[in-house]
C-alpha positions as CSV (number, residue, x, y, z in Angstrom):
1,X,28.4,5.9,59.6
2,X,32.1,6.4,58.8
3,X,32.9,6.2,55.7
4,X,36.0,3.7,54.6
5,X,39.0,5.7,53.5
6,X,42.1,4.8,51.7
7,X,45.3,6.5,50.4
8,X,46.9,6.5,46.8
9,X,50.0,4.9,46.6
10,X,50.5,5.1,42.8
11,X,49.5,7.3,39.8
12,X,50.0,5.9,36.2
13,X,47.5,8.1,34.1
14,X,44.1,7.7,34.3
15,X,44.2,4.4,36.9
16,X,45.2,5.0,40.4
17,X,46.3,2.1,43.0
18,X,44.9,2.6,46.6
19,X,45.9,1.3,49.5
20,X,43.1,0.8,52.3
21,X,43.0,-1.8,55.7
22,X,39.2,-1.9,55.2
23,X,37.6,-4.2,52.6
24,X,37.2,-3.2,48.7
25,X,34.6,-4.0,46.8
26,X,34.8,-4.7,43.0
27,X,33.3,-2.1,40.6
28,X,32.9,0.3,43.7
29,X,32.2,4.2,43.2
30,X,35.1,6.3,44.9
31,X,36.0,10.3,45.0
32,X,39.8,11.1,45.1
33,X,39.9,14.1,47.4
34,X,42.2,16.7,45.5
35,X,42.1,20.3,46.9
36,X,39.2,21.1,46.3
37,X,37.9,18.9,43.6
38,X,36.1,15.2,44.2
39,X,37.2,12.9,41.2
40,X,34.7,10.2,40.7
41,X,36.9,6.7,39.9
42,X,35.9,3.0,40.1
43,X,37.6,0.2,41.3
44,X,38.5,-2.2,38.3
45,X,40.7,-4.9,40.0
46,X,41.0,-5.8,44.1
47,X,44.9,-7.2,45.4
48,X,44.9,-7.7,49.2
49,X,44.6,-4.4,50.9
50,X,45.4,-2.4,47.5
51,X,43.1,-1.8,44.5
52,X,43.4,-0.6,40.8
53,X,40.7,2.5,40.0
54,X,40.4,4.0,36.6
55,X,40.0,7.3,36.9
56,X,36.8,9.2,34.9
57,X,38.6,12.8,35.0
58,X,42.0,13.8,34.2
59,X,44.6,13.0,37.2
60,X,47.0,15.7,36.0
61,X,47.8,17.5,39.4
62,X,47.6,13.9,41.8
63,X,49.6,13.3,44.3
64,X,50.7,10.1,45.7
65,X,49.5,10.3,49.6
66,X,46.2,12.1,49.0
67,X,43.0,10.8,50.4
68,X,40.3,8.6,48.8
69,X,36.5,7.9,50.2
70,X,34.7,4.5,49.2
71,X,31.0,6.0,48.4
72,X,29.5,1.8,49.6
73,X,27.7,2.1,45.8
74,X,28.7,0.9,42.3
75,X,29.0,3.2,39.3
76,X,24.6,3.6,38.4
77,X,22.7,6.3,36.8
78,X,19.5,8.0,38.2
79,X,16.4,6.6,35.9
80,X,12.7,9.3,36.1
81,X,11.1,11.5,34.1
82,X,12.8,14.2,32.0
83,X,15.8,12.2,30.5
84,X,14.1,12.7,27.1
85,X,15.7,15.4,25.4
86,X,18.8,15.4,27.3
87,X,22.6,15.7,26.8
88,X,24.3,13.8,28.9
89,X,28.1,12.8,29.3
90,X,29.1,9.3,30.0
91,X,28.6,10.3,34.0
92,X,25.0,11.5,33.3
93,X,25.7,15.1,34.1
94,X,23.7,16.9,31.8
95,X,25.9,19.3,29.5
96,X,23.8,22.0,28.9
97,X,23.9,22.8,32.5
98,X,27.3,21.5,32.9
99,X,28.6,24.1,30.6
100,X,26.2,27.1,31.6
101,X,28.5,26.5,35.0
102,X,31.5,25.9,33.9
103,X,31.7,27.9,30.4
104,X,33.7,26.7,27.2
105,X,36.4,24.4,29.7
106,X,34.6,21.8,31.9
107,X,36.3,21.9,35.4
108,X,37.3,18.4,36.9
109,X,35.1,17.1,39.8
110,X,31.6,19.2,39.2
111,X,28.7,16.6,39.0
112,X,25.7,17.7,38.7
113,X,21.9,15.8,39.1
114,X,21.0,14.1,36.1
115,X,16.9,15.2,36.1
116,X,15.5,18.3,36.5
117,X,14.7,19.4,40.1
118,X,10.5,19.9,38.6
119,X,7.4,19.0,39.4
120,X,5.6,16.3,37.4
121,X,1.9,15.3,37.2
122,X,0.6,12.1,38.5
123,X,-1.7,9.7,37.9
124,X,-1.8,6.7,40.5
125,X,-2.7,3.1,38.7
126,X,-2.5,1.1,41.5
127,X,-5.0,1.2,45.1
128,X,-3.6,-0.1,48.8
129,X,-3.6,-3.8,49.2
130,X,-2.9,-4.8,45.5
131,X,-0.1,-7.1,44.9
132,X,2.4,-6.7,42.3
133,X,6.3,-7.2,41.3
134,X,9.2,-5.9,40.7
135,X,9.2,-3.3,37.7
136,X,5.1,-2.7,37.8
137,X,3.7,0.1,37.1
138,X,2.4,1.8,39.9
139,X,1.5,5.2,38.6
140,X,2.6,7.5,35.2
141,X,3.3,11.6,34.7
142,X,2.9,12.8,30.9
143,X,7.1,13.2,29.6
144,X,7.1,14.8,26.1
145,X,4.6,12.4,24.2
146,X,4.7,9.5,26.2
147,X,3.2,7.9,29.0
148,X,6.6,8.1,31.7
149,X,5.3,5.2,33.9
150,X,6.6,5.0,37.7
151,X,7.4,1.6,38.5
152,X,8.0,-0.6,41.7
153,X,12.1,-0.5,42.2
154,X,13.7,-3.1,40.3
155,X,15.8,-4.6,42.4
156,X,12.9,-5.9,45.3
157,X,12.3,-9.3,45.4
158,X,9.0,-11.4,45.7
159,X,5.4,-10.4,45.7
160,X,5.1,-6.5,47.0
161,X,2.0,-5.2,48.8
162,X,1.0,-1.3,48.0
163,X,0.6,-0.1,51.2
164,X,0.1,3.7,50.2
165,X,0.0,5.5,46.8
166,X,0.1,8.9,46.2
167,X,-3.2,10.2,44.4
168,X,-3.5,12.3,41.2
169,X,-1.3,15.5,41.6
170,X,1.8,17.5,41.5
171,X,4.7,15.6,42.5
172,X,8.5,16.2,42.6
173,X,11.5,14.1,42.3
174,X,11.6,14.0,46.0
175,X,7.6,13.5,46.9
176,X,7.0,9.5,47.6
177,X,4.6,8.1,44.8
178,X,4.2,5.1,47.2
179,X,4.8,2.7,49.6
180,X,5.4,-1.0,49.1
181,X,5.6,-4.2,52.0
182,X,7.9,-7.0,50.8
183,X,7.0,-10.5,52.2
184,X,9.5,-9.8,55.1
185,X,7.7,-7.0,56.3
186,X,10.0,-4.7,55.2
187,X,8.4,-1.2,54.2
188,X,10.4,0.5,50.7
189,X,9.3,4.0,49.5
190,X,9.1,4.7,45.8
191,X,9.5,8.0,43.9
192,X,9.3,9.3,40.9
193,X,13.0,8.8,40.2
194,X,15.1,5.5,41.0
195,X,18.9,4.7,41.1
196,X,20.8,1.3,38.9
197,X,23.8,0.1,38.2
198,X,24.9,0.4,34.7
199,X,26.7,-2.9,34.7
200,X,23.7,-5.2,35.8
201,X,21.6,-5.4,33.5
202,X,17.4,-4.8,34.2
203,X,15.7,-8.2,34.3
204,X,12.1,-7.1,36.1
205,X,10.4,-9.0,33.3
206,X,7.9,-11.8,33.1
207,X,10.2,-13.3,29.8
208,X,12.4,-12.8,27.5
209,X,11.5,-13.6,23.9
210,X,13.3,-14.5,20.7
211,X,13.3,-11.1,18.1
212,X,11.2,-12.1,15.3
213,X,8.9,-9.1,13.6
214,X,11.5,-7.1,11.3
215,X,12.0,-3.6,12.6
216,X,11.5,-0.6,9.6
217,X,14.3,1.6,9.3
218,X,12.5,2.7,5.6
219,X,15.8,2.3,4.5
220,X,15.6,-0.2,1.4
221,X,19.0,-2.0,0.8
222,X,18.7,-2.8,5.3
223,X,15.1,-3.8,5.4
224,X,15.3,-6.1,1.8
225,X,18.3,-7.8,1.6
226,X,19.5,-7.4,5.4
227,X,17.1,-6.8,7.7
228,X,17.0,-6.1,11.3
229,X,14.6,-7.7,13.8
230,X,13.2,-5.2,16.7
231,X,14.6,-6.2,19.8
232,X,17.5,-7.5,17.3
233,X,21.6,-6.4,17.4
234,X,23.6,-5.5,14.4
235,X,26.7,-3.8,13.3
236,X,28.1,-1.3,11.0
237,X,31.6,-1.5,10.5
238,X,33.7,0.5,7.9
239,X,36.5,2.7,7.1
240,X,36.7,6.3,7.9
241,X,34.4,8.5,6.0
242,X,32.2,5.2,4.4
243,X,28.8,7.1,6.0
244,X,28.6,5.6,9.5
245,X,27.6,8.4,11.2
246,X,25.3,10.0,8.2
247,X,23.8,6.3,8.1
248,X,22.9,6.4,11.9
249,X,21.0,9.9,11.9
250,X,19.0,8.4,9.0
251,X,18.5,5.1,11.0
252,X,17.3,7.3,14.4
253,X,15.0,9.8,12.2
254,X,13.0,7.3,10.0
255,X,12.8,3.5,12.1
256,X,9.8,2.6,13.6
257,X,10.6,2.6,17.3
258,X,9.5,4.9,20.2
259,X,12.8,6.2,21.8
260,X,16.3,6.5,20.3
261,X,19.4,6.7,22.1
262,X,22.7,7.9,20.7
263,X,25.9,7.0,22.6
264,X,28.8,8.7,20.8
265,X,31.4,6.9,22.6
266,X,35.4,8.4,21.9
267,X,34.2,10.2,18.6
268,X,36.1,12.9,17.5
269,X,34.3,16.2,18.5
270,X,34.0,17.5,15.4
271,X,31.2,14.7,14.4
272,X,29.9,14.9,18.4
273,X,29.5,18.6,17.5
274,X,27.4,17.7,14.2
275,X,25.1,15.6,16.2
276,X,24.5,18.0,18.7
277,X,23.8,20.9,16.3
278,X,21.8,18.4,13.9
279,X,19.5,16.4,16.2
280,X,17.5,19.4,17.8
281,X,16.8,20.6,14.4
282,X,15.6,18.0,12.7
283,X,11.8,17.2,12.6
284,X,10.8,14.1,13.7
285,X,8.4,12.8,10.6
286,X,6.1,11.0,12.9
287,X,5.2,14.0,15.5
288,X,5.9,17.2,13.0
289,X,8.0,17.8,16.2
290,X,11.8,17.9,17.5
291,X,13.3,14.4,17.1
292,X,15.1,15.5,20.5
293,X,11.5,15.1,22.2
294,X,12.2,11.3,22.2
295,X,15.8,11.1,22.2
296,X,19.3,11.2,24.2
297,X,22.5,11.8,23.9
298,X,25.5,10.1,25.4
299,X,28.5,12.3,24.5
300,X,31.7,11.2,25.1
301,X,34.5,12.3,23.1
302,X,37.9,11.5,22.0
303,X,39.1,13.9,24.1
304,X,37.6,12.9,27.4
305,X,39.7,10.8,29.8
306,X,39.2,7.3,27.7
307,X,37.1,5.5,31.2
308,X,34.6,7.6,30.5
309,X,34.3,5.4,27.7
310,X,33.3,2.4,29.4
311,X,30.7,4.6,31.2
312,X,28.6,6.5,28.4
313,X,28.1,3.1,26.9
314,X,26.8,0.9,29.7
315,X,25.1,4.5,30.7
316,X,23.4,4.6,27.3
317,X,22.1,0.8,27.6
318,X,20.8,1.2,30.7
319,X,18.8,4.0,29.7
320,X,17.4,1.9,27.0
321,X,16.6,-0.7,29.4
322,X,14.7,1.6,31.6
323,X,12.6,2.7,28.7
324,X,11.9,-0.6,27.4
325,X,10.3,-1.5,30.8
326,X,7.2,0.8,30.3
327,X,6.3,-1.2,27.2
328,X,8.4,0.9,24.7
329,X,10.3,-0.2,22.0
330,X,14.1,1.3,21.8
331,X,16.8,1.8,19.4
332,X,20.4,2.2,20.8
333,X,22.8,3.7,18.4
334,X,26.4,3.0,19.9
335,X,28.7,5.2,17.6
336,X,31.8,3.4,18.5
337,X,32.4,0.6,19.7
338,X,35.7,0.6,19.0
339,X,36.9,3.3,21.1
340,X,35.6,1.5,23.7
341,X,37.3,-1.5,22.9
342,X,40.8,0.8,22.4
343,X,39.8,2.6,26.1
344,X,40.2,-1.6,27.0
345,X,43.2,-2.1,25.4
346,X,44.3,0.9,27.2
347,X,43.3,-0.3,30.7
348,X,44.7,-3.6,30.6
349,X,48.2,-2.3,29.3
350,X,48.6,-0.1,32.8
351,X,46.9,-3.1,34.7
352,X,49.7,-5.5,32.9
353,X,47.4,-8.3,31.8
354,X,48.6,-10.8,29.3
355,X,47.7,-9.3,26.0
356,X,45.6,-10.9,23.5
357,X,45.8,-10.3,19.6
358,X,46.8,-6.9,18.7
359,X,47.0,-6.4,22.5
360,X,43.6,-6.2,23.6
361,X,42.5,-8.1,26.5
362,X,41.6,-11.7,26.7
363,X,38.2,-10.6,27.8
364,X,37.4,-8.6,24.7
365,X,35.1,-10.8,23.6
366,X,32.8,-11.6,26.5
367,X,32.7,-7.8,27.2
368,X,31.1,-6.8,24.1
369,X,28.9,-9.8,23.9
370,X,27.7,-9.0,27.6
371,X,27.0,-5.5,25.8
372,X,24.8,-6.9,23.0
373,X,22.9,-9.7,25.2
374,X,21.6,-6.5,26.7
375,X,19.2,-6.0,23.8
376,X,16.3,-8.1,23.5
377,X,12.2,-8.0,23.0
378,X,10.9,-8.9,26.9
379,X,7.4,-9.7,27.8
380,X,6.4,-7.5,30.9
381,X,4.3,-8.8,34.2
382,X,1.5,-6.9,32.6
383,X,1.6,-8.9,29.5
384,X,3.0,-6.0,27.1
385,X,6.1,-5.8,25.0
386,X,8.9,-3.6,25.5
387,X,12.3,-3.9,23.1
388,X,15.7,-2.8,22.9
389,X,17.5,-2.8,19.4
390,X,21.1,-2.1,19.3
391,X,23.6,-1.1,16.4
392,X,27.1,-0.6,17.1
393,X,29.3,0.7,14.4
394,X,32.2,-0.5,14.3
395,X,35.9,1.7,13.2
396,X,38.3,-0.8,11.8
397,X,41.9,0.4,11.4
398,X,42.3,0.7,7.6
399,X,39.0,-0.9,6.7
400,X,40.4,-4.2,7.2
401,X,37.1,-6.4,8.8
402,X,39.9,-9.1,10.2
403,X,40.9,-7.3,13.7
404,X,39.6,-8.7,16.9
405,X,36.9,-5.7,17.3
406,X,34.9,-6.6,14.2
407,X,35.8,-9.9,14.5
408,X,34.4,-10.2,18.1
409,X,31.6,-8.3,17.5
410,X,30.5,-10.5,14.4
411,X,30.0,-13.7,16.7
412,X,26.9,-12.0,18.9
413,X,25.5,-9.6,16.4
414,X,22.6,-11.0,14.3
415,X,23.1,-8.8,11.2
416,X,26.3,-7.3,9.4
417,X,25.9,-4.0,7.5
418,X,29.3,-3.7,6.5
419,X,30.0,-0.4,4.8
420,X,32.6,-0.7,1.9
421,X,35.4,2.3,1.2
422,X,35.0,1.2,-2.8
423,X,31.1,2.6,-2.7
424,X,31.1,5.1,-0.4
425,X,34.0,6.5,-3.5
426,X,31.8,5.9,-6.3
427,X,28.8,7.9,-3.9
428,X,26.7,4.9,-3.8
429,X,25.0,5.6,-0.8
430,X,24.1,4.1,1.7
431,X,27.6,2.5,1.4
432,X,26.6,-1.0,2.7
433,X,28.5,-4.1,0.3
434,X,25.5,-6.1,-0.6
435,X,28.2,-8.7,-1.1
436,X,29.4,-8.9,1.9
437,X,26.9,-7.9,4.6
438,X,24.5,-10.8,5.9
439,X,21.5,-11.1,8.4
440,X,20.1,-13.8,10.4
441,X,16.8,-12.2,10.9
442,X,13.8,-12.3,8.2
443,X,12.7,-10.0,6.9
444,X,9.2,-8.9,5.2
445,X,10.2,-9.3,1.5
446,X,10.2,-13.0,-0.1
447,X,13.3,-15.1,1.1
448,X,13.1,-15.8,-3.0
449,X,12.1,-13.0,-3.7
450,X,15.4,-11.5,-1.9
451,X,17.4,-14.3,-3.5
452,X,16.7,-13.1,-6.9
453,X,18.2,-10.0,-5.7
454,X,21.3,-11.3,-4.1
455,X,21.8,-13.2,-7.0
456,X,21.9,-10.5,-9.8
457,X,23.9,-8.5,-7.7
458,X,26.4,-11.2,-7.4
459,X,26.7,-12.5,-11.2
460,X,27.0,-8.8,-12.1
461,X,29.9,-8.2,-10.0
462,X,31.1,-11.7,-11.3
463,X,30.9,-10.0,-14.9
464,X,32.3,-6.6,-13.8
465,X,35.3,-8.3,-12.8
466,X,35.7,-10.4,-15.6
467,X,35.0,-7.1,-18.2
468,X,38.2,-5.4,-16.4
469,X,40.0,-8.0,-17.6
470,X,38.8,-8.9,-21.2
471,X,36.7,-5.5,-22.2
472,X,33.3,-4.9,-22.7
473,X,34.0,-5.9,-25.9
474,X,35.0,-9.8,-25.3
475,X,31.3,-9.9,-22.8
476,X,28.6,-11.7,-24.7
477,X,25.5,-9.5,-24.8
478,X,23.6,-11.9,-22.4
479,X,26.6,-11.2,-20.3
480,X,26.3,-7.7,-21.2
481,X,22.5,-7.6,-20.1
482,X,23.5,-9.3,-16.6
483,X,25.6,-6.9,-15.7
484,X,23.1,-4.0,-16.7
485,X,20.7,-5.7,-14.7
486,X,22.6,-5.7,-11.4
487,X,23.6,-2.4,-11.9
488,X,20.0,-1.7,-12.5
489,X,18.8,-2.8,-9.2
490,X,21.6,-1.2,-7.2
491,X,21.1,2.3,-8.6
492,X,17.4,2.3,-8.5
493,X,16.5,0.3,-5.3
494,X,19.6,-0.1,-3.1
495,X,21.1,3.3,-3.2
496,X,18.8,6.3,-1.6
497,X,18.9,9.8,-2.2
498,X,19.3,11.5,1.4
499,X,18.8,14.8,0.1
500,X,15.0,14.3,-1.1
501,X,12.4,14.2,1.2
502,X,10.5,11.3,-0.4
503,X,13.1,9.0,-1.8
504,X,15.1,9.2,2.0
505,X,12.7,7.3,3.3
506,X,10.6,4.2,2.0
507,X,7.4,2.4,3.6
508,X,7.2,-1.1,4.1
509,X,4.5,-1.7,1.6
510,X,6.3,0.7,-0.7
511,X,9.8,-1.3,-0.5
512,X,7.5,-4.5,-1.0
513,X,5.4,-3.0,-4.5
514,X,8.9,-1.6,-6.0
515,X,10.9,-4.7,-5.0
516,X,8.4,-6.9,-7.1
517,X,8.6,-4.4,-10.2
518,X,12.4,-4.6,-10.0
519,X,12.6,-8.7,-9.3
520,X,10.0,-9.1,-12.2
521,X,12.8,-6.8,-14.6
522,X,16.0,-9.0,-13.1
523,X,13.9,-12.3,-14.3
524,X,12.5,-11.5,-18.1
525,X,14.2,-12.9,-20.8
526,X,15.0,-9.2,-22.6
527,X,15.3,-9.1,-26.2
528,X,17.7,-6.7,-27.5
529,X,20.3,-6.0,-30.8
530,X,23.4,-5.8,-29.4
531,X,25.0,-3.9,-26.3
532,X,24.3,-0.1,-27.3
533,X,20.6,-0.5,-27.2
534,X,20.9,-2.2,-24.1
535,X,22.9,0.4,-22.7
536,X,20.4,3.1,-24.0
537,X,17.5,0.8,-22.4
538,X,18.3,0.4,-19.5
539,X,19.7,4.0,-19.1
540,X,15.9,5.3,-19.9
541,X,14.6,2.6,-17.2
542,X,17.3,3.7,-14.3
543,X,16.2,7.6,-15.0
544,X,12.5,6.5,-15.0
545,X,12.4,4.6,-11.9
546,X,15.1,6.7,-10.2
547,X,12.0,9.2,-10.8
548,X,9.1,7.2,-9.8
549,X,11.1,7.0,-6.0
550,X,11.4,10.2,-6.0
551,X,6.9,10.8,-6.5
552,X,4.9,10.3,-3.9
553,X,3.3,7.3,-2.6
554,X,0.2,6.2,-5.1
555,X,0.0,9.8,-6.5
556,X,-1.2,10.8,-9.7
557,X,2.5,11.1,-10.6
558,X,3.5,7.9,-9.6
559,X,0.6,5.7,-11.6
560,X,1.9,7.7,-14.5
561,X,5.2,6.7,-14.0
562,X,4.8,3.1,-13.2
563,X,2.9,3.2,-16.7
564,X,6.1,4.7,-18.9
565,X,8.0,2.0,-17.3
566,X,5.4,-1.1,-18.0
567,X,5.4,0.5,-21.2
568,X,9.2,0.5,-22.1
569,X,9.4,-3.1,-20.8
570,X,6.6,-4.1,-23.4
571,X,8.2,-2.0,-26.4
572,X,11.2,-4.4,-25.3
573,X,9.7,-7.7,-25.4
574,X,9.5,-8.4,-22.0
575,X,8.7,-12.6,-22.2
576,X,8.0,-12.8,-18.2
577,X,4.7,-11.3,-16.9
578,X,4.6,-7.9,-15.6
């Protein structure tokens, strides 16, 4: 078959306009022949017999005339076993190898295959002459720690007949795993490995079901006052240096989920660099292993040509997707979306759209909700559950939560962990404003319970405010004691100490036993002199309590330490039960 060609008739930075007298087709894969170099490009916007591409490599050294080949497949990513553990750039070519061919300075127009060219072991679960669907599983190999299942290519349609299946063996990428007939007759071979678009997203699902169980990131101030459902969305935006990034890794080591996905999309490389020298080192606490065993990478940084933006992030959620469809649940990390949303803004200048506020494109909005609708918990044809959770931080220029980005992103998302440049100053980590942030999803503490909380951390700030105007002096003491309350539960229960190996990280019966302790405190009717002792009071309860986090779960230490504290609450008159 000949394959369509066209030539370039203008170069304005990354997007090239190509003139053909053979069709186009929208969001098409194309190489731009340049010496000796293939540039991968995708076509972004059809006129007549011309068509805008964005460009994923630099076009320094184009020329207008050279040739360009239509590849007859849009931009998709190859899905099979051995993407666990990977590097990947927003392309899928794996860095690692990527750089062991090209050294320090990536050459322009060197793809490589995504999975390793190995051989895997399988196990069949399927015999001739069973029936089954699109996205069923047909046979597994062993990937790190999980179960990789094979499954019947996504996009076939109807009931599917097994034919053949390969039986319990060494197989590689290339071997067929088996043979399905489609109610048309029409014979498809299936391998270990199968090719999607990134832009469509994977529906081979019996249903998809509204989030409801909470999913543990053992991080107290998310899964108490803000918490996130598994198979949930939510985002995390802030100023520069608020903790984003610090936040994430914390997020990806300690929430309960199978598979985490990172998608550093337009970071600077100096934090890219961080994640890539921190991830392989750090253990995972559920396996004693490498977290890397169970995640990837997207890396895309500022410094790559900014389409390859676009890519690494519909890359990285279709990755997820994949995952989910074997009954896992996944946790998508995109680190950020702005950049993508700039990369946008970008585009649509050279393709001369109308602007839309702070000239970003009209369409800002439905792209990065089409992005978020990709997450979701889905019931499979086999009656499991798979998820997809995804967080998106979220860089607003100056802090300020009011541009379109944030603003966009705040209509789809169903929780808000906004980070706030005030704490991350004073080091109250994790930075999130408890006064601002909000969640749609419940959680597994007490709606009252949590209301209690929200509303001592709102009366003291009410009172902090007003004693930077009048003085600690001109605050009643029951004002006073307020204030000291708030700041109570924010030192002891919101804020997390990173650095110490049990305090980082907080079960969910844990969070549930200290969050009573603390909402019992915020509610007794204290009786105390005047403001000193109070100050002294509750500066011996923050120290003890900031101590008892830091004991182990039900130890000896911590039974002694719950003890001093019921005790210093009863030499105080505590009125309310204990």
């Amino acid at each position: 078959m000949v394959k369509r060609a066209g030539k370039i008739v203008k170069i304005n930075s990354n997007m090239v306009t190509v003139q053909m007298d053979d069709f186009f087709i929208q969001n098409e894969v194309a190489y731009i022949l340049s010496g000796s170099a293939r540039l991968k490009a995708e076509v972004i916007r059809v006129r007549g017999n011309r068509a805008e591409m964005q460009v994923y490599e630099s076009t320094s050294g184009l020329k207008v005339g050279e040739s360009v080949e239509f590849s007859d497949e849009l931009l998709s990513v190859e899905l099979g076993p051995g993407l666990l553990g990977q590097i990947f750039d927003g392309l899928q070519n794996p860095l690692p190898a990527l750089a062991q061919q090209c050294g320090f300075f990536l050459k322009k127009g060197v793809y490589l295959e995504a999975l390793p060219d190995s051989s895997w072991e399988f196990a069949p679960l399927v015999k001739p002459g069973e029936r089954v669907l699109a996205g069923s599983k047909l046979g597994f190999v062993q990937e790190k720690i999980f179960k990789h299942y094979i499954m019947a290519p996504f996009g076939l349609k109807g009931v599917l007949e097994v034919t053949q299946v390969s039986g319990a063996g060494k197989l590689s990428l290339k071997d067929k795993a088996a043979i399905l007939k489609d109610e048309s007759g029409k014979f498809h071979n299936v391998y270990l490995k199968q090719r999607w678009p990134v832009k469509i997203p994977i529906q081979a699902y019996a249903e998809k079901i509204k989030p409801s169980q909470p999913l543990v990131t053992k991080i107290r101030l998310v899964d108490s006052l803000f918490p996130v459902a598994r198979g949930g969305t939510y985002c995390i935006p802030g100023p520069f240096g608020a903790g984003k990034t610090v936040l994430q890794q914390l997020t990806s080591r300690h929430a309960q989920v199978d598979i985490v996905i990172i998608a550093a999309c337009g970071e600077r490389a100096g934090e890219v660099v961080e994640t890539l020298k921190t991830f392989p080192k750090m253990t995972d606490p559920r396996t004693k292993a490498s977290l890397m065993d169970r995640t990837i990478i997207i890396c895309n940084t500022s410094s790559m040509p900014v389409a390859a933006r676009e890519s690494s992030v519909y890359t990285a959620v279709t990755l997820a997707e994949y995952y989910r469809q074997m009954g896992l649940h996944v946790l998508l990390l995109a680190d950020s979306t702005s950049r993508w949303a700039q990369a946008m803004r970008e585009m649509s200048g050279r393709l001369e759209e109308i602007p839309g506020e702070e000239a970003f494109p009209a369409y800002l909005e439905s792209r990065i909700a089409s992005f978020y609708e990709r997450a979701g918990l889905v019931c499979l044809h086999d009656g499991t559950f798979g998820s997809v959770t995804i967080g998106g931080t979220v860089s607003p220029a100056g802090g300020n939560f009011e541009e379109p980005v944030t603003q966009a992103t705040l209509k789809v998302v169903g929780a808000f962990h906004g980070l706030s440049r005030e704490r991350s100053d004073a080091r109250r980590y994790p930075a999130i404003d408890p006064l601002i942030s909000w969640s749609k999803y419940k959680g597994f503490i007490d709606e009252e319970h949590k209301a209690v909380g929200h509303g001592a951390l709102r009366r003291s700030h009410e009172i902090s405010q007003m004693m930077k105007v009048i003085g600690e002096e001109g605050t009643s003491l029951n004002d006073y004691i307020e204030y000291l309350k708030g700041e109570l539960l924010d030192f002891v229960y919101l804020q997390q100490n990173a650095f110490d190996p049990v305090d980082e990280a907080t079960s969910q019966e844990r969070q549930v036993y200290v969050f009573t302790a603390i909402r019992r405190i915020l509610q007794a009717e204290l009786k105390l002199e005047d403001k000193a002792k109070a100050l002294n009071f509750f500066q011996k309860l923050r120290q003890l309590i900031r101590t008892w986090n830091s004991s182990l779960w039900m130890s000896a230490e911590f039974t002694q330490l719950e003890n001093e504290i019921i005790a210093l609450l009863d030499e105080h008159n505590i009125t309310a039960g204990r």
